[in-house]
N, C-alpha and C positions, 0 to 999 in steps of 0.2 A: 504494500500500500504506500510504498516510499513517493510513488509517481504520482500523488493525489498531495497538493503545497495550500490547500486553505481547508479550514475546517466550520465548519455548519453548523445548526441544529435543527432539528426537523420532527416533528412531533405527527406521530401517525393513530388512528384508533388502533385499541388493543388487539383486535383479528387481526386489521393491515398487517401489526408488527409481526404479529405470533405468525402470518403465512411467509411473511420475509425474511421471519431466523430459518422456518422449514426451507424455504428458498435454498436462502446463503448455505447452510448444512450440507444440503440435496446437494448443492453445486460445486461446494469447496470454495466456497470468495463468500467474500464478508457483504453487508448489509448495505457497507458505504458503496464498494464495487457496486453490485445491484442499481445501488438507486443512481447513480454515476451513469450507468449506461443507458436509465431509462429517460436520465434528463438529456445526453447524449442524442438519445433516437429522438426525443420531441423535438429538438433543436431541428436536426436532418431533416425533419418532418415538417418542421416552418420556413428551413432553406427552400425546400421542394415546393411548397406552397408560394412562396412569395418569386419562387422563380417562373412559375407556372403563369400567377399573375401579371407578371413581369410580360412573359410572352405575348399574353393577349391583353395587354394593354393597347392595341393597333386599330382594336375591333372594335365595332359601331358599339353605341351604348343606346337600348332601348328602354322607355322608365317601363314602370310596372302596367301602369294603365294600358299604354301602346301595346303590352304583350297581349294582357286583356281582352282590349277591344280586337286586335289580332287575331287569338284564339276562336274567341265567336263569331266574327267575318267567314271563318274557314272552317266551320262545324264544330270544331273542337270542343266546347263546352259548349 
C-alpha cells in the first residue's frame, strides 16, 4: 500500500463495511485498494462521459417541446 501518498476517511453503513472486509479477505488487498479502484473506474467513467459529450457537441440541439411536437406530427405518440 506504499503506492497510495494521502490518507482519507470514509465512513460506510455497517453491511457496506462488513461486505468490503468479505471483499478485501476474498481478494487478498485491503479495503483502501478496493475503494481506490472503484473511485478509479468512476473517474474512467466521467472521462468517457464527458469525452462522449465532447464529440457531439457539433450536433443540432433540439428543446424538449420540438421533440414533442415532433413525435406526434409522425405518429409517435
Amino acid at each position: 500500500m506504499s503506492h497510495l501518498s494521502k490518507r482519507s476517511t470514509v465512513y460506510f453503513e455497517p453491511t457496506i463495511h462488513q461486505a468490503l472486509k468479505m471483499k478485501a479477505a476474498s481478494s487478498n488487498i485491503s479495503i483502501s485498494e478496493l475503494v481506490d479502484e472503484a473511485v478509479r473506474l468512476l473517474m474512467r467513467e466521467d472521462q468517457e462521459d464527458i469525452a462522449a459529450a465532447q464529440n457531439r457537441i457539433s450536433e443540432p440541439e433540439i428543446s424538449y417541446e420540438a421533440l414533442i411536437n415532433d413525435l406526434a406530427e409522425n405518429g409517435k405518440i
